[in-house]
C-alpha positions, -999 to +999 in steps of 0.1 A: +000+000+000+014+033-006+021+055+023+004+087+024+036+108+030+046+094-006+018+102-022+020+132-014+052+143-024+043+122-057+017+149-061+044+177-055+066+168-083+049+184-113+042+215-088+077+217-083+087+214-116+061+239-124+073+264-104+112+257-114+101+266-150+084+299-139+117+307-119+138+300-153+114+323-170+122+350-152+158+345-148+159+345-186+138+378-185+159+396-161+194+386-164+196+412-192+177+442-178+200+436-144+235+436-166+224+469-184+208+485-151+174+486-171+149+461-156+127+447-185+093+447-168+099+482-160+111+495-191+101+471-219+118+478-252+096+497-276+075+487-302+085+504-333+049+502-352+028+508-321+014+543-345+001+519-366-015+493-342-032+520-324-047+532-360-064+495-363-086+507-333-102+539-350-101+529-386-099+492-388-076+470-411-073+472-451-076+439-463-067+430-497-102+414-516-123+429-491-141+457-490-153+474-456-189+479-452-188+491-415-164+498-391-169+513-355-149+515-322-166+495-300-160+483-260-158+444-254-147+436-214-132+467-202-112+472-239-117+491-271-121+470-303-123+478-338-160+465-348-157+455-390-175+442-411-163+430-443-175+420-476-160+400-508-150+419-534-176+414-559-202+400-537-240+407-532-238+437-511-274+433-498-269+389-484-258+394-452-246+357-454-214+370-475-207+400-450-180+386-422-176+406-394-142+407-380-129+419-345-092+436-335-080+445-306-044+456-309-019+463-286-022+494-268+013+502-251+049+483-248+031+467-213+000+459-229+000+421-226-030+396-237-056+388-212-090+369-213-102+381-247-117+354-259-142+349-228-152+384-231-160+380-270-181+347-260-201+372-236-205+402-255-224+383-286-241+357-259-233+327-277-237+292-272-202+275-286-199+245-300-174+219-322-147+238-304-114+225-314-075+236-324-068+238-362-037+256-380-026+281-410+009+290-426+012+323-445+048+332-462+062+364-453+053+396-474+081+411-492+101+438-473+096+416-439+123+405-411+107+369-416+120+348-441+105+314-430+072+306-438+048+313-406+027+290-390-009+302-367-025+282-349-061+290-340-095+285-320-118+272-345-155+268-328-192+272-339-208+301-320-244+306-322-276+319-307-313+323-318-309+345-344-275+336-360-251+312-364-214+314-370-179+301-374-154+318-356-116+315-360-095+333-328-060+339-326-033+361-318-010+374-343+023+390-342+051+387-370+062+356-369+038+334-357+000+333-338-013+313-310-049+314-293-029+308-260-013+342-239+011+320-228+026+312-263+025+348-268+045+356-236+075+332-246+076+345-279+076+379-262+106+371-238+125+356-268+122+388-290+132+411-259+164+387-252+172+400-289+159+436-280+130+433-300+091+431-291+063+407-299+039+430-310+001+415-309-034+419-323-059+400-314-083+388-341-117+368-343-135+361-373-170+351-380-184+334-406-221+334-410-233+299-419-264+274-413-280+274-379-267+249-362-246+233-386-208+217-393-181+243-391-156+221-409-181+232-440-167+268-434-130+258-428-116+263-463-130+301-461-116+304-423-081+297-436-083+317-467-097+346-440-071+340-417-040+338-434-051+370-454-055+388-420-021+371-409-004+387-442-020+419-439-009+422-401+029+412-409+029+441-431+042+468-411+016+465-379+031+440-361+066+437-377+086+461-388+093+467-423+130+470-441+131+503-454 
């Protein structure tokens, strides 16, 4: 029988190495900031196309084979989004089925860090999600970027619906060399761009797809990539990246 003072420090391993990997975190993340006298959570570096993130908020994003039928400021949680709605080129104009409506919150300031975005989205439309699940995109790098590998997002993909409308919705956060619906992914590939003085500047983005009530998302996947690494693209291109002159 196993003794209960074995059990229980059974149980304390992965707490342990748990909390060794948050110490190794932040030793990585200060080490730096202490040589140079300049602590890191203090005084992050700066984020060189923060201008245009901020834009994203008041005027929403250009998106090449769309056209933007509306576009307002709008306050999900406790933060300001940019409310669009977008429409194929070429479309019916008057079907509301081809108008996508896309949401963006970019970063506000170098300490502005990811936080529960996606449960505040679920609340501020009501919905009931569904066929939730983990899919992913790769987009190549626009000409002019830093990047030179081709970039791989990974994404929420879920069915979000009440009794008026259905939808598809694809989540994600983007910055310019990768996306992730997770903070956490977000906040390693944030502490790896600062140990190389550089920032991992974020938008996030969630896209619906109207579609049947009630039906199969994977129906609307092929439009959900082609979406998605549009957005991706777009975003790389100067917003969250910088740009070689």
């Amino acid at each position: 029988m196993v003794s209960l003072s074995k059990l229980v420090k059974e149980r304390q391993y992965p707490q342990l190495a748990a909390l060794l990997l948050l110490i190794l975190l932040l030793v990585f993340a200060a080490v730096p900031g202490y040589l140079s006298g300049k602590w890191q959570w203090k005084q992050p570096p700066a984020i060189p196309t923060l201008k245009e993130l901020r834009q994203i908020r008041s005027q929403g994003l250009n998106i090449p084979g769309w056209q933007t039928v509306e576009q307002t400021e709008h306050t999900i949680g406790e933060r300001k989004w940019s409310l669009q709605t977008i429409l194929k080129v070429g479309a019916n104009n008057t079907d509301n089925k081809n108008k996508v409506i896309l949401l963006l919150l970019p970063q506000n300031g170098p300490a502005d860090q990811p936080q529960v975005e996606w449960s505040e989205v679920n609340s501020f439309w009501q919905w009931d999600t569904a066929q939730e699940r983990d899919v992913e995109f790769t987009v190549k790098p626009p000409a002019g970027s830093t990047v030179k590998n081709d970039v791989l997002v990974k994404a929420r993909f879920l069915r979000g619906s009440t009794k008026q409308q259905t939808f598809s919705v694809l989540q994600w956060y983007a910055w310019s060399d990768g996306g992730n619906p997770s903070q956490l992914k977000w906040f390693l590939a944030d502490q790896s761009a600062q140990w190389h003085k550089h920032r991992a500047a974020w938008v996030a983005v969630s896209v619906q797809i109207p579609m049947e009530p009630l039906g199969q998302i994977d129906t609307t996947w092929e439009q959900a990539k082609s979406i998605g690494q549009t957005i991706q693209t777009r975003l790389m291109q100067g917003v969250v990246s910088a740009v070689k002159s």
